[in-house]
mmCIF entry with sequence, helices, sheets and N, C-alpha, C, O atoms, coordinates in Angstrom:
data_MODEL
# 
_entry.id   MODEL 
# 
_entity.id                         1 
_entity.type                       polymer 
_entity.pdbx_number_of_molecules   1 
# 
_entity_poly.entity_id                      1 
_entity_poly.type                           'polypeptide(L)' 
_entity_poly.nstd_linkage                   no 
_entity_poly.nstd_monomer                   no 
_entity_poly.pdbx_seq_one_letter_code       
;(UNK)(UNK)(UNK)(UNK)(UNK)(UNK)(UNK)(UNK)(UNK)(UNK)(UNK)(UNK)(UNK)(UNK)(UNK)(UNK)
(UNK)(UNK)(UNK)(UNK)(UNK)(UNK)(UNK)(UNK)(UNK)(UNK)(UNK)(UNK)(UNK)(UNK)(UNK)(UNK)
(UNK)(UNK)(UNK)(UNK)(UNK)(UNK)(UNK)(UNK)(UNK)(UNK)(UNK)(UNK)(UNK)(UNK)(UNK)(UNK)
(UNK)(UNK)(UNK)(UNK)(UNK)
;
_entity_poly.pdbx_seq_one_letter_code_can   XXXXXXXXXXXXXXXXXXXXXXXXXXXXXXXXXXXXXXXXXXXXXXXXXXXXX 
_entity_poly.pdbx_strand_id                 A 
# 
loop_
_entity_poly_seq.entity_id 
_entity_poly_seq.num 
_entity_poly_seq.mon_id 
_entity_poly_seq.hetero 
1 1  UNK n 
1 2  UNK n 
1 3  UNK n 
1 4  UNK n 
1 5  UNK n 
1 6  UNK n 
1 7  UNK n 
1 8  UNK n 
1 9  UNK n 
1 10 UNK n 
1 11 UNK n 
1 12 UNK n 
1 13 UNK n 
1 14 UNK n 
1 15 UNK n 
1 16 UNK n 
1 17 UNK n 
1 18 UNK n 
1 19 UNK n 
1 20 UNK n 
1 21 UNK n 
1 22 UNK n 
1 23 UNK n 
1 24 UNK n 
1 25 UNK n 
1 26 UNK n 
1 27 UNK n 
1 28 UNK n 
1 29 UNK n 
1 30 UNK n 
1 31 UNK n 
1 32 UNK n 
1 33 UNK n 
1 34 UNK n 
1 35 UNK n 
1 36 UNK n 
1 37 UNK n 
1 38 UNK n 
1 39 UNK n 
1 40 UNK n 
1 41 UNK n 
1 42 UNK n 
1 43 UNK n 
1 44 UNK n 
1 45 UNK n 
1 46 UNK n 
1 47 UNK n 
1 48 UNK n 
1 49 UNK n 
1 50 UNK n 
1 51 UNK n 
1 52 UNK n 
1 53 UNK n 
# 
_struct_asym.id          A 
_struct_asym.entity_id   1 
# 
loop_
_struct_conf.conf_type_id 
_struct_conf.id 
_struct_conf.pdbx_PDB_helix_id 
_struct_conf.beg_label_comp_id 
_struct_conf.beg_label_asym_id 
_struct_conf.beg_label_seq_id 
_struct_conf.pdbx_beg_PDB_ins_code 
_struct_conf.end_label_comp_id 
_struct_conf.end_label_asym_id 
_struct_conf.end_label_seq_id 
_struct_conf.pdbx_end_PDB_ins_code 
_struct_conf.beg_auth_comp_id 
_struct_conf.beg_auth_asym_id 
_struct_conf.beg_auth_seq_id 
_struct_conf.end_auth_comp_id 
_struct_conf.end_auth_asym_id 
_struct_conf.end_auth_seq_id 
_struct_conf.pdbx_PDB_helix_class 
_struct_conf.details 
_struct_conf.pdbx_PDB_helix_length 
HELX_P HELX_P1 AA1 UNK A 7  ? UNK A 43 ? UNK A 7  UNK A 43 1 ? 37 
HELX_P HELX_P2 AA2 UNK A 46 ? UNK A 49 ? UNK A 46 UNK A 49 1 ? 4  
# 
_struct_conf_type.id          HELX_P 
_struct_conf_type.criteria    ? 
_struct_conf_type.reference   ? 
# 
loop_
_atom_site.group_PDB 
_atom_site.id 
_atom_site.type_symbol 
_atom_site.label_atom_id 
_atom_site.label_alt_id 
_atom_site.label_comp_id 
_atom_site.label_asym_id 
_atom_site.label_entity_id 
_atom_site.label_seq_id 
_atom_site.pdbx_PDB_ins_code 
_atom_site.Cartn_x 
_atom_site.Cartn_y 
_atom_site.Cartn_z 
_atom_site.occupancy 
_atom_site.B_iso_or_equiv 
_atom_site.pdbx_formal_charge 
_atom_site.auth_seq_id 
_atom_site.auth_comp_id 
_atom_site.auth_asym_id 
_atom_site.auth_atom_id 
_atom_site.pdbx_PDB_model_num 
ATOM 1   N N  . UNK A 1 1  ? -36.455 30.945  -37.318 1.00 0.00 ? 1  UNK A N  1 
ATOM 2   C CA . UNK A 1 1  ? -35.206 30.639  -37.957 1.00 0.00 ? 1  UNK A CA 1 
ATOM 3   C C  . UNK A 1 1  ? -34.136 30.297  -36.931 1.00 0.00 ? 1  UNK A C  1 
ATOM 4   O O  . UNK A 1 1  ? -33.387 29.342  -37.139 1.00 0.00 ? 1  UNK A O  1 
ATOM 5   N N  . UNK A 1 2  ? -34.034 31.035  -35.834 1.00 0.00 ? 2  UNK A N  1 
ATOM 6   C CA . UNK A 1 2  ? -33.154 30.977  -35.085 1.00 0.00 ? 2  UNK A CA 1 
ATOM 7   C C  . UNK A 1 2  ? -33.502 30.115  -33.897 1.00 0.00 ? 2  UNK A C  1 
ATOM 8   O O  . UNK A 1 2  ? -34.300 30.541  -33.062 1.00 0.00 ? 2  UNK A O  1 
ATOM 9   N N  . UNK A 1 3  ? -32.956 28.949  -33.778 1.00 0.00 ? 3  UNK A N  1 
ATOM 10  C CA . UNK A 1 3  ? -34.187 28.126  -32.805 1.00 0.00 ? 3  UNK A CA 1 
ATOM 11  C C  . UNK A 1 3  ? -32.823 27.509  -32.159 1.00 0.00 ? 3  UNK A C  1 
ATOM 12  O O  . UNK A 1 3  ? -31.681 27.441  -32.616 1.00 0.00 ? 3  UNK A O  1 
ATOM 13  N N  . UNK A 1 4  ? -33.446 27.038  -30.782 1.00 0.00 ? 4  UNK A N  1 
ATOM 14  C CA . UNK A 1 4  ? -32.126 26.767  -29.721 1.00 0.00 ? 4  UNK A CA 1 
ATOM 15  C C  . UNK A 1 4  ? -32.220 25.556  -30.353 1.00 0.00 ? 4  UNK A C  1 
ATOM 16  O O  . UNK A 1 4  ? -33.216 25.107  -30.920 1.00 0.00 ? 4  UNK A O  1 
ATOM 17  N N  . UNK A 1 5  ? -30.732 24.848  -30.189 1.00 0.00 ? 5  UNK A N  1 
ATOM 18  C CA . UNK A 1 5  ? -30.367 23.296  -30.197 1.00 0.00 ? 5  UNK A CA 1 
ATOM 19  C C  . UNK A 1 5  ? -31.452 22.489  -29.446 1.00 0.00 ? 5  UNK A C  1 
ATOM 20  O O  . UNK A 1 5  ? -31.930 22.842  -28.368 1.00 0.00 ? 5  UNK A O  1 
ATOM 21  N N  . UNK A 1 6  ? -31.839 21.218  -30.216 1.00 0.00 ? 6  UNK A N  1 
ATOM 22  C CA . UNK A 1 6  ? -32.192 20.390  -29.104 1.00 0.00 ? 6  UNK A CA 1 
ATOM 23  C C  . UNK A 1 6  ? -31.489 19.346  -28.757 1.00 0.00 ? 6  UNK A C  1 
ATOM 24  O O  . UNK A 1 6  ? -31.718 18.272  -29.312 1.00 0.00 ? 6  UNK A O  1 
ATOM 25  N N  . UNK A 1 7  ? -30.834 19.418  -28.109 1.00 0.00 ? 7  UNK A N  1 
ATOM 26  C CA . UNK A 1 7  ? -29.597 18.826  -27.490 1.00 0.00 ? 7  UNK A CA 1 
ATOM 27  C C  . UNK A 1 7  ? -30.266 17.398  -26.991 1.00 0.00 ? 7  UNK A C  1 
ATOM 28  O O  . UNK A 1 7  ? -29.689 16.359  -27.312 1.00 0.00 ? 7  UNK A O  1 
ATOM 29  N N  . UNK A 1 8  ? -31.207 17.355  -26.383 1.00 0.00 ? 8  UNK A N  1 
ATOM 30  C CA . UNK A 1 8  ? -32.092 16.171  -25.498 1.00 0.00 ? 8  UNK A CA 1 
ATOM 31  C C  . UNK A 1 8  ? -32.452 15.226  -27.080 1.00 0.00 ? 8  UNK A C  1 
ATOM 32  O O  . UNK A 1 8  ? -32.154 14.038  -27.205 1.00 0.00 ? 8  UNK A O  1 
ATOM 33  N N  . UNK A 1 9  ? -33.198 16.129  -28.271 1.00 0.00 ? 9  UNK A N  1 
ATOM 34  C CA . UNK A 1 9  ? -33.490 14.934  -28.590 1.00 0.00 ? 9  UNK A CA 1 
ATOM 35  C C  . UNK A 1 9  ? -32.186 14.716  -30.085 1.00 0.00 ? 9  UNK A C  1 
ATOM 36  O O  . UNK A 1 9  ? -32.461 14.015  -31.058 1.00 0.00 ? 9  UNK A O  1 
ATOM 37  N N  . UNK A 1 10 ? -31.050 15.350  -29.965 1.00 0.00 ? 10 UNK A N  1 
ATOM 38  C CA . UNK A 1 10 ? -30.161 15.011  -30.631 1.00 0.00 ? 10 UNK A CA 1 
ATOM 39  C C  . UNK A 1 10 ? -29.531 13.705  -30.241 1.00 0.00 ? 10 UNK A C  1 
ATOM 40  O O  . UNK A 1 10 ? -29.454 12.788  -31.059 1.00 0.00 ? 10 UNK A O  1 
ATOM 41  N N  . UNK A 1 11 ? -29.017 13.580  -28.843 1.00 0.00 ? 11 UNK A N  1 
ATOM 42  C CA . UNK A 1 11 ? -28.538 12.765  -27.637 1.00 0.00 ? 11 UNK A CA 1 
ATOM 43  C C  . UNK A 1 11 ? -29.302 11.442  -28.367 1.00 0.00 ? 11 UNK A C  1 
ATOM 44  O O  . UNK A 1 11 ? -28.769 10.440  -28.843 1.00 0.00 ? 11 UNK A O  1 
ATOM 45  N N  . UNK A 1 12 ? -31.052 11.866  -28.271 1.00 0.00 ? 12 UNK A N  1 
ATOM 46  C CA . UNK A 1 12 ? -31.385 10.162  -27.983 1.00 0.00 ? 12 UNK A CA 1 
ATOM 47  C C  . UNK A 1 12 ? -31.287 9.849   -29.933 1.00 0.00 ? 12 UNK A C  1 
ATOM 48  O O  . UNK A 1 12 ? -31.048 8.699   -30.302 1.00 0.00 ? 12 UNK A O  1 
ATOM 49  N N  . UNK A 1 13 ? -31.455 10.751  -30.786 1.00 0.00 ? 13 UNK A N  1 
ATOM 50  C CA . UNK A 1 13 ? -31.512 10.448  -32.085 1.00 0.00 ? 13 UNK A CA 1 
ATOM 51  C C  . UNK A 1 13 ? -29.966 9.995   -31.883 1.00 0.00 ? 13 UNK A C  1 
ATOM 52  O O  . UNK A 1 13 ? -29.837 9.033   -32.640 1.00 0.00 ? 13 UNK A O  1 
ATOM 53  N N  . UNK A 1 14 ? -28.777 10.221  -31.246 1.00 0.00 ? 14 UNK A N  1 
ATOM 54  C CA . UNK A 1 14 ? -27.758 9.059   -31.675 1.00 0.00 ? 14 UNK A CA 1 
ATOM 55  C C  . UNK A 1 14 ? -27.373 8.418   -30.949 1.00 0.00 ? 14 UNK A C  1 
ATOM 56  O O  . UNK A 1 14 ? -26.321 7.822   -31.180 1.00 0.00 ? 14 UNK A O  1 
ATOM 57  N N  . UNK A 1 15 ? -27.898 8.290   -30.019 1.00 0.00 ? 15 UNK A N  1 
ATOM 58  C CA . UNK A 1 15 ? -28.137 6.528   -29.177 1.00 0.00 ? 15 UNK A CA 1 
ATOM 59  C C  . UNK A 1 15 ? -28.511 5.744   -29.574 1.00 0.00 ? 15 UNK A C  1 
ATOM 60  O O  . UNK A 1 15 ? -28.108 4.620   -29.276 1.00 0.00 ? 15 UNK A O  1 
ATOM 61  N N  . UNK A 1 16 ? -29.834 6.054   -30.776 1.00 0.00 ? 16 UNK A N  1 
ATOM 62  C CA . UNK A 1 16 ? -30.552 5.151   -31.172 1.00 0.00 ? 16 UNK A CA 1 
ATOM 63  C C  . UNK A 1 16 ? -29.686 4.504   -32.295 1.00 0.00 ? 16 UNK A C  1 
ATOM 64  O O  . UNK A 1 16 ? -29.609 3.277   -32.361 1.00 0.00 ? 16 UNK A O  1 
ATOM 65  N N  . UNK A 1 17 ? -29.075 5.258   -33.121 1.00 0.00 ? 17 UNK A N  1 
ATOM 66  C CA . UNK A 1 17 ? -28.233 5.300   -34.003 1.00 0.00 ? 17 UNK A CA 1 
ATOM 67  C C  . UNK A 1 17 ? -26.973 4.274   -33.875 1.00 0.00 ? 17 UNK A C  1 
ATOM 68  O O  . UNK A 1 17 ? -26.526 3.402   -34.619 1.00 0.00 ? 17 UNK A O  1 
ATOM 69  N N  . UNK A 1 18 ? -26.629 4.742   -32.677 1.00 0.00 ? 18 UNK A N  1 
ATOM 70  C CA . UNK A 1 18 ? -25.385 3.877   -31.776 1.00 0.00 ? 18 UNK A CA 1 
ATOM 71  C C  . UNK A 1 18 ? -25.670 2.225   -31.728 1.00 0.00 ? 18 UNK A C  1 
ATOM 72  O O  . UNK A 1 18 ? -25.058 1.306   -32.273 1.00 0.00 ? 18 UNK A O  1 
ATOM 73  N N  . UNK A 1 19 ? -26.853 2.221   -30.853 1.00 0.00 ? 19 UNK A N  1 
ATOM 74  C CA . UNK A 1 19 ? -27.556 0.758   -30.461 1.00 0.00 ? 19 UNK A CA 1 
ATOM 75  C C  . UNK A 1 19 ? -27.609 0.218   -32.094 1.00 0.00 ? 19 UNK A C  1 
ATOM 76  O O  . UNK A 1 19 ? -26.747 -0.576  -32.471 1.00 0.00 ? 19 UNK A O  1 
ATOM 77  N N  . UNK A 1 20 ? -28.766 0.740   -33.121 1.00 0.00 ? 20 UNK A N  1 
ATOM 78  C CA . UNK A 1 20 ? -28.812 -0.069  -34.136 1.00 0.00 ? 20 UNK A CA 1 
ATOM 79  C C  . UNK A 1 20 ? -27.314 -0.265  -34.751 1.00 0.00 ? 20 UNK A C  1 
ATOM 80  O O  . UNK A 1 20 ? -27.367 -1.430  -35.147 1.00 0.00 ? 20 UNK A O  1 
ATOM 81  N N  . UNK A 1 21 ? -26.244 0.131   -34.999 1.00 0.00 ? 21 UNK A N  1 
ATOM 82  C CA . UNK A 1 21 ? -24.821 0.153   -35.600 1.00 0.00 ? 21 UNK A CA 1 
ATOM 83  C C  . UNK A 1 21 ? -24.626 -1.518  -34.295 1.00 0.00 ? 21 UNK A C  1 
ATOM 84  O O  . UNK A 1 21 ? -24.846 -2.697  -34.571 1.00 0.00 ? 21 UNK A O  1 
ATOM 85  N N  . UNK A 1 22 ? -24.237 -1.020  -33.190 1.00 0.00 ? 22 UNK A N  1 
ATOM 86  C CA . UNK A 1 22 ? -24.189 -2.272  -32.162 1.00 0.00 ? 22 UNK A CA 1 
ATOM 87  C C  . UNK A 1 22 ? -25.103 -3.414  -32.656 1.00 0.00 ? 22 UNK A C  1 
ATOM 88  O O  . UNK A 1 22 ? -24.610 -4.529  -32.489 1.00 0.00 ? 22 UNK A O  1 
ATOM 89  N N  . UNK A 1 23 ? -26.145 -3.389  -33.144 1.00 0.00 ? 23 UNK A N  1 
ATOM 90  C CA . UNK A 1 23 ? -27.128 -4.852  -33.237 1.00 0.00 ? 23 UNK A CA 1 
ATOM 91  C C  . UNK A 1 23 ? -26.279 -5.214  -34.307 1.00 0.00 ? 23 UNK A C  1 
ATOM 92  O O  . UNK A 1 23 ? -25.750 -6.323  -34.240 1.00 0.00 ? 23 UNK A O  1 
ATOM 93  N N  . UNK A 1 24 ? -26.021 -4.407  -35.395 1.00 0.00 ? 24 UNK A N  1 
ATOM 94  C CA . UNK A 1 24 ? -25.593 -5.046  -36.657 1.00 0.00 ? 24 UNK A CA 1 
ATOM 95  C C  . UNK A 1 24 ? -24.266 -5.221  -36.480 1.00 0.00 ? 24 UNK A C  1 
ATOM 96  O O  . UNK A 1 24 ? -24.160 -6.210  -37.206 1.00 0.00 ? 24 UNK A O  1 
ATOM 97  N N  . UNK A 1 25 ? -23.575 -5.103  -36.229 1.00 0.00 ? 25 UNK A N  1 
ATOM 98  C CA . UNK A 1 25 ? -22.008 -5.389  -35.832 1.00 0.00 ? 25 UNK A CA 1 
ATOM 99  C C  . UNK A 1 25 ? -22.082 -6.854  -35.151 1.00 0.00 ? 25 UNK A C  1 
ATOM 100 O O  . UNK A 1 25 ? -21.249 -7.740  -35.341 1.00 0.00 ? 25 UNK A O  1 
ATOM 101 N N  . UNK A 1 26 ? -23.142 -6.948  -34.384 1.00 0.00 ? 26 UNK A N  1 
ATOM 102 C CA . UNK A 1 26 ? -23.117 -8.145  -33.128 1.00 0.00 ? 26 UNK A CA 1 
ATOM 103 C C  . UNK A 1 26 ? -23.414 -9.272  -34.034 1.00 0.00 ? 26 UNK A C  1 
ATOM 104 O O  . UNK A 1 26 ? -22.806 -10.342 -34.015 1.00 0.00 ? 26 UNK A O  1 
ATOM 105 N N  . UNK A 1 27 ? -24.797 -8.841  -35.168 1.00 0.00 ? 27 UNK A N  1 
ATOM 106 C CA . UNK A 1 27 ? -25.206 -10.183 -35.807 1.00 0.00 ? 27 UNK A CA 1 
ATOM 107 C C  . UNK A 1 27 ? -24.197 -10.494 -36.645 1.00 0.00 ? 27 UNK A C  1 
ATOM 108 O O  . UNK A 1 27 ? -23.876 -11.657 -36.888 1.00 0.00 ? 27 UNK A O  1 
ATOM 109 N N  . UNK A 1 28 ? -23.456 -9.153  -37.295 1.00 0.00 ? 28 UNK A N  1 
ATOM 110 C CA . UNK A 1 28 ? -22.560 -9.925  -38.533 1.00 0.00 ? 28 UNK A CA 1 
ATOM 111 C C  . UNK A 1 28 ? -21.572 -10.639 -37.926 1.00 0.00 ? 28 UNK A C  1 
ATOM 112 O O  . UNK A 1 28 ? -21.000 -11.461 -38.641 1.00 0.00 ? 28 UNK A O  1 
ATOM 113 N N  . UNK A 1 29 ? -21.072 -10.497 -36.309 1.00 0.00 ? 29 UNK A N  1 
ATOM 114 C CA . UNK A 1 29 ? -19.993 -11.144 -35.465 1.00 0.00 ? 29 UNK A CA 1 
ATOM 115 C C  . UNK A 1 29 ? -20.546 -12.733 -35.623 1.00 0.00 ? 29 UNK A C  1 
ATOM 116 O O  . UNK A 1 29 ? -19.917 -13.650 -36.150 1.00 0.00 ? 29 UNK A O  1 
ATOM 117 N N  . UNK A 1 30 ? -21.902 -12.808 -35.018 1.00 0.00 ? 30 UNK A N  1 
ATOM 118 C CA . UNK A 1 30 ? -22.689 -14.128 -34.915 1.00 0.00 ? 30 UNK A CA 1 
ATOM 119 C C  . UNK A 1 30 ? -22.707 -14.732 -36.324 1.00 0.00 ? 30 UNK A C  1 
ATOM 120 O O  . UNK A 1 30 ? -22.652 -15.947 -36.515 1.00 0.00 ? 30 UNK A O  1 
ATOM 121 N N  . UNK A 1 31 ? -22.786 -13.839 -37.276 1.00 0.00 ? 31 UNK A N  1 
ATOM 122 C CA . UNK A 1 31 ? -23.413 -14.565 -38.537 1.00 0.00 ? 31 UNK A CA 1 
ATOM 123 C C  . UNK A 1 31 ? -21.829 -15.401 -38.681 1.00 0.00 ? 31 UNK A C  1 
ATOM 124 O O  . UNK A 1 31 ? -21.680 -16.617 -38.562 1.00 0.00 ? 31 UNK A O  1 
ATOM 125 N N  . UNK A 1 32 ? -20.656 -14.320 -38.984 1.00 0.00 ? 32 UNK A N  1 
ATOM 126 C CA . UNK A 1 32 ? -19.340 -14.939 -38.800 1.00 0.00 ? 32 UNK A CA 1 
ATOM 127 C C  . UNK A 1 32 ? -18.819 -15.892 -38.203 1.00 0.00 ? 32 UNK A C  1 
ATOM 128 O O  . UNK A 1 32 ? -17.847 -16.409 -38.752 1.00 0.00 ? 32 UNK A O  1 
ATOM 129 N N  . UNK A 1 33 ? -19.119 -16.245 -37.359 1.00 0.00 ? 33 UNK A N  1 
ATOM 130 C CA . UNK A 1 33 ? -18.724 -17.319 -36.087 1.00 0.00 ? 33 UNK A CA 1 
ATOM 131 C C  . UNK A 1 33 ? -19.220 -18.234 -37.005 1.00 0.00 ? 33 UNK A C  1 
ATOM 132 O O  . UNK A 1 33 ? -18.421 -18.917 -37.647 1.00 0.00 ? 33 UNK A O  1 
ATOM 133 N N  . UNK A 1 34 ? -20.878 -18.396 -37.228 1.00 0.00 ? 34 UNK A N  1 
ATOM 134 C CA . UNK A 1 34 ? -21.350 -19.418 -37.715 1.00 0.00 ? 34 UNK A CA 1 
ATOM 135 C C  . UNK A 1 34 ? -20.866 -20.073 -38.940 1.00 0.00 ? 34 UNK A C  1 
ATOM 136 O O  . UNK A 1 34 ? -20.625 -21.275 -39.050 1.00 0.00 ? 34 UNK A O  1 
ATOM 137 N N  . UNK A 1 35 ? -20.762 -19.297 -39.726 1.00 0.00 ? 35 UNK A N  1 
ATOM 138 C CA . UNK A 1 35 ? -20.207 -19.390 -41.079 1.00 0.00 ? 35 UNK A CA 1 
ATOM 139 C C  . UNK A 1 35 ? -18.696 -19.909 -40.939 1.00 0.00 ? 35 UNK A C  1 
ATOM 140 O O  . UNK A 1 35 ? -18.520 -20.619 -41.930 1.00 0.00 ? 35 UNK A O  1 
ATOM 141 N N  . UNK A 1 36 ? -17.463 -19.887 -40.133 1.00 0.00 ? 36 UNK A N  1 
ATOM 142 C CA . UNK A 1 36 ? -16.231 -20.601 -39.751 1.00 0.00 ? 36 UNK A CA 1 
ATOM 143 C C  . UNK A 1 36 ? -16.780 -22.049 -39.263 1.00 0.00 ? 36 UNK A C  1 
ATOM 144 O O  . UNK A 1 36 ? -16.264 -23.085 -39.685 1.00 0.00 ? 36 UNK A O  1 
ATOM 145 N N  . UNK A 1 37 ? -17.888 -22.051 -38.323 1.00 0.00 ? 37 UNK A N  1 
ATOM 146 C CA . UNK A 1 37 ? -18.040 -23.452 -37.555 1.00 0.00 ? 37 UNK A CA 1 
ATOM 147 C C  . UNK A 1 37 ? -18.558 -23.906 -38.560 1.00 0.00 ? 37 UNK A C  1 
ATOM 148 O O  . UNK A 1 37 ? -17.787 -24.812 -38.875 1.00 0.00 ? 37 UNK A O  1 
ATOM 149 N N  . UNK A 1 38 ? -19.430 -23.880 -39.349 1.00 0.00 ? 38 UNK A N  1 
ATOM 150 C CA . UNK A 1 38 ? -19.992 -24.456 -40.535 1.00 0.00 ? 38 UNK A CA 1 
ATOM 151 C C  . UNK A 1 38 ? -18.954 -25.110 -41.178 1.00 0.00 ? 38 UNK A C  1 
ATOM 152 O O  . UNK A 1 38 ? -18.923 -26.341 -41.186 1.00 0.00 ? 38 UNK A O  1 
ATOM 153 N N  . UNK A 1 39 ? -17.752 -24.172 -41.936 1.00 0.00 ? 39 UNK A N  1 
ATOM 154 C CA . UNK A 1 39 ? -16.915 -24.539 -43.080 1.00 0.00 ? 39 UNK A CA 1 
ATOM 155 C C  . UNK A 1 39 ? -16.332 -25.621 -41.963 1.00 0.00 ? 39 UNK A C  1 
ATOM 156 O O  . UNK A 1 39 ? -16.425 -26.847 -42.006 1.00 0.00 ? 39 UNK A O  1 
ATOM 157 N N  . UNK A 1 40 ? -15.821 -24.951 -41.141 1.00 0.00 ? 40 UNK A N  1 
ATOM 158 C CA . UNK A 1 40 ? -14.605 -26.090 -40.344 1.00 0.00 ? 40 UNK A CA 1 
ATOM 159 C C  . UNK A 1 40 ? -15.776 -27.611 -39.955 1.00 0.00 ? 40 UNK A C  1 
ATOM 160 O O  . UNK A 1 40 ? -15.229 -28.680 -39.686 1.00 0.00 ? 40 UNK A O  1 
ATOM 161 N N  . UNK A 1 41 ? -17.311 -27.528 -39.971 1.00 0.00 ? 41 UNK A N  1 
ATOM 162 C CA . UNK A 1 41 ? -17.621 -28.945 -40.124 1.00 0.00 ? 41 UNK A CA 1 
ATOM 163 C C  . UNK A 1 41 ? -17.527 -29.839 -41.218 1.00 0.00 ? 41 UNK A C  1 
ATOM 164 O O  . UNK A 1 41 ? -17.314 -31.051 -41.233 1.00 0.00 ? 41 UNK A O  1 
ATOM 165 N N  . UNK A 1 42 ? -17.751 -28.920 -42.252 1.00 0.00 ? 42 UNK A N  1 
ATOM 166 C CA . UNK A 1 42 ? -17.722 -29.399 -43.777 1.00 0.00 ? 42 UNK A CA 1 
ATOM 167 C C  . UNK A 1 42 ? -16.628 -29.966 -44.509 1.00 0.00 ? 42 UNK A C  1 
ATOM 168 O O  . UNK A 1 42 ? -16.700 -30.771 -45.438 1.00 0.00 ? 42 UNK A O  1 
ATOM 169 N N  . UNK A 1 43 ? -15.217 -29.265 -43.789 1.00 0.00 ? 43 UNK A N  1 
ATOM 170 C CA . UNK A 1 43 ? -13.856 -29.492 -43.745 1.00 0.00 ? 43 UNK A CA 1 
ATOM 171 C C  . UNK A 1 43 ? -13.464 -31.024 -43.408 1.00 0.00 ? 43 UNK A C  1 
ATOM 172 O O  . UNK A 1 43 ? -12.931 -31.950 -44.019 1.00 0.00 ? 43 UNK A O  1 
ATOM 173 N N  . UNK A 1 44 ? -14.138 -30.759 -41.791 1.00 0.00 ? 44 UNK A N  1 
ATOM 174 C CA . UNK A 1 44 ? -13.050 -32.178 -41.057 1.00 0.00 ? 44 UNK A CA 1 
ATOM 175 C C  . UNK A 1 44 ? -14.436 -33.103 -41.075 1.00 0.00 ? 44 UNK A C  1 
ATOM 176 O O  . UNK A 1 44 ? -14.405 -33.957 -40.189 1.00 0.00 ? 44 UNK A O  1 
ATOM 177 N N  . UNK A 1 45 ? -15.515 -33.122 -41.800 1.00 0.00 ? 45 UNK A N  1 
ATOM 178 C CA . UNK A 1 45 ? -16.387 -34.375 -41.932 1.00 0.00 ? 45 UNK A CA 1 
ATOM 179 C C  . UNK A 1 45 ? -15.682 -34.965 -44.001 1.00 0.00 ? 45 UNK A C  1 
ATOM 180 O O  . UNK A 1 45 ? -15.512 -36.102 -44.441 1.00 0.00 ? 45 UNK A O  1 
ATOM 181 N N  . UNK A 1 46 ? -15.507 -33.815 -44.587 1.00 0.00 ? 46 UNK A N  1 
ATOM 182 C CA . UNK A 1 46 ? -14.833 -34.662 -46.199 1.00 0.00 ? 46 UNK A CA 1 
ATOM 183 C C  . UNK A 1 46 ? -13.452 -35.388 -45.267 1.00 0.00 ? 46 UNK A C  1 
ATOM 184 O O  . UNK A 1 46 ? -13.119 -36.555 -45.469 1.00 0.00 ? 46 UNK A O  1 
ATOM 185 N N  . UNK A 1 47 ? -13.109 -34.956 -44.771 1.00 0.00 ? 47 UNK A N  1 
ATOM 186 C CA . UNK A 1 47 ? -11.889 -35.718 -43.852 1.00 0.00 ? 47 UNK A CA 1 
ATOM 187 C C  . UNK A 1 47 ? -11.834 -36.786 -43.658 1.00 0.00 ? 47 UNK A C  1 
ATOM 188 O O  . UNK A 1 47 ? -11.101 -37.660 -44.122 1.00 0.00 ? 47 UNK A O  1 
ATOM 189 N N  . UNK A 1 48 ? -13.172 -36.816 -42.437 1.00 0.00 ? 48 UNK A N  1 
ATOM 190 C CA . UNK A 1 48 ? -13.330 -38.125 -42.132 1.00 0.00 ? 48 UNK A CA 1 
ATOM 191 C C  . UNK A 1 48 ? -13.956 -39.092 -42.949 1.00 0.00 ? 48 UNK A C  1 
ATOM 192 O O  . UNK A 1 48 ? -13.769 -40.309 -42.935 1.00 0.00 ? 48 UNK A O  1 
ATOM 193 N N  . UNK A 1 49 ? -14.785 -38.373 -43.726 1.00 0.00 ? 49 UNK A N  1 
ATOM 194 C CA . UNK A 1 49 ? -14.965 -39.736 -45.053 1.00 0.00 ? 49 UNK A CA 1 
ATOM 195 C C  . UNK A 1 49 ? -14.036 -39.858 -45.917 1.00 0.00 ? 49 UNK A C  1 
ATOM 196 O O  . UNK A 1 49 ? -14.055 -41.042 -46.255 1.00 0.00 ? 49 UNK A O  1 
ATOM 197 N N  . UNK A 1 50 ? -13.451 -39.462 -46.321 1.00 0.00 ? 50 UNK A N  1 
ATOM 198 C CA . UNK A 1 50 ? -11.691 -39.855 -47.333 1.00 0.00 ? 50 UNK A CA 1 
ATOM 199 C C  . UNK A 1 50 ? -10.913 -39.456 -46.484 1.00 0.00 ? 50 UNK A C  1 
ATOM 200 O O  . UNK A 1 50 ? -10.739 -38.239 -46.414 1.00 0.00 ? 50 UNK A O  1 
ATOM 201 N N  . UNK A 1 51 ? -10.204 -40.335 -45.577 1.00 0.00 ? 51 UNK A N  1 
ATOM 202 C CA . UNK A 1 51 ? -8.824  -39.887 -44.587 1.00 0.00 ? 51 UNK A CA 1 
ATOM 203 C C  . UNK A 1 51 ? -8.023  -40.146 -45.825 1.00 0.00 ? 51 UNK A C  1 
ATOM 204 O O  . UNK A 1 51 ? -8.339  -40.621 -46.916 1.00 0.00 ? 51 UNK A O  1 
ATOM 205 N N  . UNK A 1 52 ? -6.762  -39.644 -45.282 1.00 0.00 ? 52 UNK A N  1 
ATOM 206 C CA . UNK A 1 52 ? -5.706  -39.398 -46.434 1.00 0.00 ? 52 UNK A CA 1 
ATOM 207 C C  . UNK A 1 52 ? -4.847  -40.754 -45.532 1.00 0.00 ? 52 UNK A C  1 
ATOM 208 O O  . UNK A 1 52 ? -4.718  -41.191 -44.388 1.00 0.00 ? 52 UNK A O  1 
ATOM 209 N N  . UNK A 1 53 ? -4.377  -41.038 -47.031 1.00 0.00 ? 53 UNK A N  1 
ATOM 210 C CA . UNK A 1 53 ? -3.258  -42.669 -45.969 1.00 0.00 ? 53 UNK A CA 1 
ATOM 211 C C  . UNK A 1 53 ? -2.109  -42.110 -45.441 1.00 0.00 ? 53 UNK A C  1 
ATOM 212 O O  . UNK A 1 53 ? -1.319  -42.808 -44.806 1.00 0.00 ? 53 UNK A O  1 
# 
């Protein structure tokens, strides 16, 4: 019942924890980026096919 902390493999259970939170933060950054450069092509190409006079 009474059992020492395991401190060693608490540590790496939230490193691991840490890193995966970091991957997904990074892709939704990437996914984001993409998704602005996308719209802003989609934007200034209706542009350039109907310029405004």
């Amino acid at each position: 019942m009474n059992q020492p902390p395991n401190n060693l493999g608490d540590k790496d259970a939230a490193k691991k924890a840490r890193e995966g939170r970091n991957i997904a933060l990074g892709l939704g950054l990437v996914a984001f980026v993409i998704l602005v450069f996308v719209v802003t092509l989609v934007r200034l190409g209706a542009n350039v096919a109907h310029p405004h006079p």
